[in-house]
C-alpha positions in Angstrom: 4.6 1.0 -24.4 3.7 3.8 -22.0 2.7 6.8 -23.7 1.2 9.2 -21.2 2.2 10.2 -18.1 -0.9 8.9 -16.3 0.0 5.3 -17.4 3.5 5.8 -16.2 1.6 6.4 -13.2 -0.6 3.3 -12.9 2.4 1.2 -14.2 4.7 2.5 -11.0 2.3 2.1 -8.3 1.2 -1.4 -9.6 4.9 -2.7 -9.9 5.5 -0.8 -6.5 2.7 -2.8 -4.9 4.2 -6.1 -6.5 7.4 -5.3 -5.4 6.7 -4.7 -2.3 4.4 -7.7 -1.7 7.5 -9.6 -3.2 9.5 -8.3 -0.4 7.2 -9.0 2.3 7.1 -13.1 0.5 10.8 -13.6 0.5 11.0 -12.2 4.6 8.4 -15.1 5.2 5.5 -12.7 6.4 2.1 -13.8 5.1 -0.4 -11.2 3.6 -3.4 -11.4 2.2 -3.4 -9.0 -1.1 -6.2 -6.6 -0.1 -6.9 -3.4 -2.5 -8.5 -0.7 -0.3 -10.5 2.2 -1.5 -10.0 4.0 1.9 -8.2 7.7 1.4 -5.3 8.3 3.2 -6.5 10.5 6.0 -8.9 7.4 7.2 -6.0 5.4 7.0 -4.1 7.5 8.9 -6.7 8.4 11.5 -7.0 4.6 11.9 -3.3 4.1 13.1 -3.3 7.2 15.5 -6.1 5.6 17.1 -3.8 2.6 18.2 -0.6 4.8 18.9 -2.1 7.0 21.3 -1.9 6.2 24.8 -4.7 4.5 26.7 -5.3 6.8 29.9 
Protein backbone atom coordinates (compact mmCIF):
# COMPACT_ATOMS: atom_id res chain seq x y z
CA UNK A 1 0.00 0.00 0.00
CA UNK A 2 1.10 3.58 0.18
CA UNK A 3 3.58 4.16 2.63
CA UNK A 4 5.03 7.67 2.10
CA UNK A 5 3.59 10.68 1.67
CA UNK A 6 5.17 11.35 -1.75
CA UNK A 7 3.31 8.14 -3.13
CA UNK A 8 0.09 9.34 -1.68
CA UNK A 9 1.01 12.09 -3.87
CA UNK A 10 1.69 10.39 -7.19
CA UNK A 11 -1.28 8.09 -6.46
CA UNK A 12 -3.81 11.32 -6.15
CA UNK A 13 -2.79 13.22 -9.06
CA UNK A 14 -2.79 10.02 -11.30
CA UNK A 15 -6.33 8.93 -10.22
CA UNK A 16 -7.29 12.68 -10.42
CA UNK A 17 -6.07 12.73 -14.01
CA UNK A 18 -8.10 9.44 -14.69
CA UNK A 19 -10.91 10.74 -13.10
CA UNK A 20 -11.13 13.50 -14.73
CA UNK A 21 -10.48 12.16 -18.22
CA UNK A 22 -13.36 9.74 -17.21
CA UNK A 23 -15.56 12.73 -16.82
CA UNK A 24 -14.66 14.38 -19.92
CA UNK A 25 -15.53 10.36 -21.75
CA UNK A 26 -18.92 10.02 -20.22
CA UNK A 27 -19.94 14.07 -21.39
CA UNK A 28 -18.95 12.75 -25.01
CA UNK A 29 -15.92 15.23 -25.43
CA UNK A 30 -12.94 13.53 -27.21
CA UNK A 31 -9.34 14.11 -25.85
CA UNK A 32 -6.38 12.92 -26.71
CA UNK A 33 -4.36 11.88 -23.35
CA UNK A 34 -1.39 14.16 -23.67
CA UNK A 35 1.25 14.39 -20.54
CA UNK A 36 2.94 17.77 -20.73
CA UNK A 37 6.14 18.66 -19.13
CA UNK A 38 5.39 22.44 -19.44
CA UNK A 39 5.31 24.33 -15.76
CA UNK A 40 2.50 26.13 -14.93
CA UNK A 41 3.48 29.70 -15.52
CA UNK A 42 3.96 28.68 -19.46
CA UNK A 43 0.77 27.26 -19.29
CA UNK A 44 -0.68 29.98 -17.97
CA UNK A 45 1.03 32.67 -20.01
CA UNK A 46 -0.23 30.52 -22.98
CA UNK A 47 -4.03 31.13 -22.15
CA UNK A 48 -3.61 34.92 -21.32
CA UNK A 49 -2.38 35.19 -24.66
CA UNK A 50 -5.87 34.15 -26.19
CA UNK A 51 -7.96 36.09 -23.45
CA UNK A 52 -6.64 39.32 -24.04
CA UNK A 53 -8.19 41.52 -26.40
CA UNK A 54 -7.02 41.96 -29.87
CA UNK A 55 -6.63 45.89 -30.38
Amino acid sequence: MLRTTEQKKIYIQATCSQNYQASLKLEGITTTIQKTQQSKAEILRKYKKYSQPES
